[in-house]
Phi, psi and omega in degrees: 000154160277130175239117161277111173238152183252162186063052161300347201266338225272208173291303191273333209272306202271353157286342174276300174308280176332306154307308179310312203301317195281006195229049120101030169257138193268166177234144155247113161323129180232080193210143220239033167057051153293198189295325207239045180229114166249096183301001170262012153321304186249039186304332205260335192264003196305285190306356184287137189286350176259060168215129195220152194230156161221140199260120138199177196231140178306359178269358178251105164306288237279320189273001156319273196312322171319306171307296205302308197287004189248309187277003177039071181258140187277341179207150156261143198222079194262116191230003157330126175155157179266154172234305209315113202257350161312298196293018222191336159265339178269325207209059188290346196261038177240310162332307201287295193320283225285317219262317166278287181291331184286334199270338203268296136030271177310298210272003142314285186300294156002281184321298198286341180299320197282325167293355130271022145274143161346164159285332188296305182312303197299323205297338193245343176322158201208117147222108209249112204257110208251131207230180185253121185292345181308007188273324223257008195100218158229153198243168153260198192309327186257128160114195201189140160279157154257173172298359199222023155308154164270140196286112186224070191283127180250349134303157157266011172266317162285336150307317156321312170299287195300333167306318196255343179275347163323282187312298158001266178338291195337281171327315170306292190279333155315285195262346154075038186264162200308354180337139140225189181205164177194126190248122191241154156289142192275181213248168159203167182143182191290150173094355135317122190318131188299002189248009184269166174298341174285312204266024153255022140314285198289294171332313191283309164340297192307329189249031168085353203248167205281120173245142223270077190284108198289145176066225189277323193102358190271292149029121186236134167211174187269106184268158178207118165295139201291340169293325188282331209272291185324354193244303135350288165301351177260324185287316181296340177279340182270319224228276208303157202260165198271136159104333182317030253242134187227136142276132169276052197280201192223352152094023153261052205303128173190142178287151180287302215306316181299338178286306183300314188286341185284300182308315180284332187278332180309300182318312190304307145355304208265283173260098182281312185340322175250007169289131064231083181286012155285001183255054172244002162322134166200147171287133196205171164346083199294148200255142196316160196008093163285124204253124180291332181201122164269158096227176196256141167255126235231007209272357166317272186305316173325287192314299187241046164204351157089001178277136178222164178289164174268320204266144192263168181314292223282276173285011157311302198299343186277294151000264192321342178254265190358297168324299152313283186343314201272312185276046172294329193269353168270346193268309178321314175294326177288323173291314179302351188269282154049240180258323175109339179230155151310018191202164182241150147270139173300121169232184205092004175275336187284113179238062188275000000 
């Protein structure tokens, strides 16, 4: 297949491309360089013959329609999006831009592309919208979301999210155009932006400086490796049923606080020298409305596409700090293209 994917650049956008390139599919790449887009994600793939990139940002129609109409793609694979939710409590209306109108935009251009295709063409066509469980809220001690959880976003990053999985829906029932959505859990693994939580976990650690823990630390989440999500997400565009929305979890329930120390004994590992690196652990300000627990119930997709993750937490998480260790000059390099220095600022603190 041609796969149009947006956010190609980013973290989850450039683990979907390296699989589709390895499992004999062409790609068009869509992105649009912001702060968290690393062309050295794909560094290894630039020359690969099915794989083409076009810098443009989903908020611009006219070079939407420009794409479609040059690369002709049998699915869309949209992953496009600001995520980060601190930066989304400082600054929502870039959320609002990119997360609402980029995506309605896309399911425009999608649309008018899919009316001029053949019927045989329109009939296999695909658009697969990749969304977040932060939409479904917070859980309490207990439960699990499902597809049919109720939409409750305590963030503008998850109301944003929950905005475009609207549209989406819409766009199915209206126009009765080719859709799905898959609501994921979070993600991790190598090639990830440095402002997140594993990996200023691991960065801070290395270097000695206090990681930074929100609250208490009680905060509960589903980590999913960003390989198992890409694998997921190739089957569900291949497979999964139209009109549909499937979760995606990794079957890895853990408090961050229990994540960071799990993250610090990998370290201890890597470097004794500088063990014990829990004790750079520090608590710090919890940041507004904080979701106490996610987790996926994921029995969907197992049940009618047979997928579950491969990677268990433990050597995910062994992997992923190995991987930092190793990649000090790729994370420096995403910061300084960035911020312009080696290091993020906390942001999610502004509540004017």
């Amino acid at each position: 297949m041609k796969f149009l994917v947006t956010g190609g650049y980013g973290f989850i956008g450039s683990a979907v491309i390296r699989l589709a390139l390895s499992r004999g599919h062409d790609v068009i790449n869509v992105d649009a360089l912001t702060y968290a887009a690393n062309p050295d994600n794909l560094a290894d793939h630039e020359d690969h013959p099915g794989y083409a990139f076009e810098q443009a940002d989903i908020r611009d129609a006219a070079a939407l329609d420009r794409i479609f109409s040059q690369h002709r793609p049998d699915a869309v694979m949209h992953l496009a999006a600001e995520t980060h939710v601190d930066r989304s409590i400082d600054g929502p209306l870039a959320f609002i831009e990119t997360n609402v109108t980029g995506t309605v935009n896309l399911l425009q251009a999608s649309r008018t592309y899919l009316s001029q295709l053949p019927k045989p063409d329109r009939a296999t066509f695909r658009f697969l919208h990749i969304s977040t469980d932060e939409v479904y809220g917070s859980l309490g001690p207990s439960g699990l979301f499902t597809e049919t959880s109720p939409y409750q976003p305590n963030s503008p990053y998850a109301a944003s999210k929950a905005s475009s999985d609207m549209m989406v829906r819409a766009w199915h029932k209206t126009y009765g155009f080719p859709a799905l959505i898959s609501n994921c859990s979070n993600n991790y693994g190598p090639n990830q932006f440095p402002e997140k939580l594993i990996p200023v976990v691991i960065l801070n650690a290395i270097a000695g400086k206090p990681i930074p823990v929100y609250g208490n630390g009680e905060n509960v989440r589903d980590w999913l490796h960003v390989d198992d999500h890409a694998d997921a997400l190739l089957k569900l565009v291949a497979e999964g049923r139209v009109g549909e929305t499937y979760n995606i979890g990794g079957n890895a329930e853990v408090r961050n606080i229990d994540l960071v120390r799990q993250i610090c004994r990998e370290l201890d590992i890597l470097r004794p020298g500088q063990a014990p690196h829990d004790r750079l652990i520090r608590f710090v300000e919890d940041r507004p409305g904080h979701d106490e627990r996610y987790a996926i119930d994921a029995s969907k997709i197992k049940t009618e596409l047979g997928w579950t993750p491969s990677a268990t937490l433990d050597r995910g998480i062994r992997e992923t700090v190995a991987w930092y260790v190793e990649n000090q000059d790729w994370c420096d390099k995403a910061l300084i293209r960035a911020f312009g220095a080696a290091n993020s600022p906390r942001l999610g603190l502004e509540t004017e």
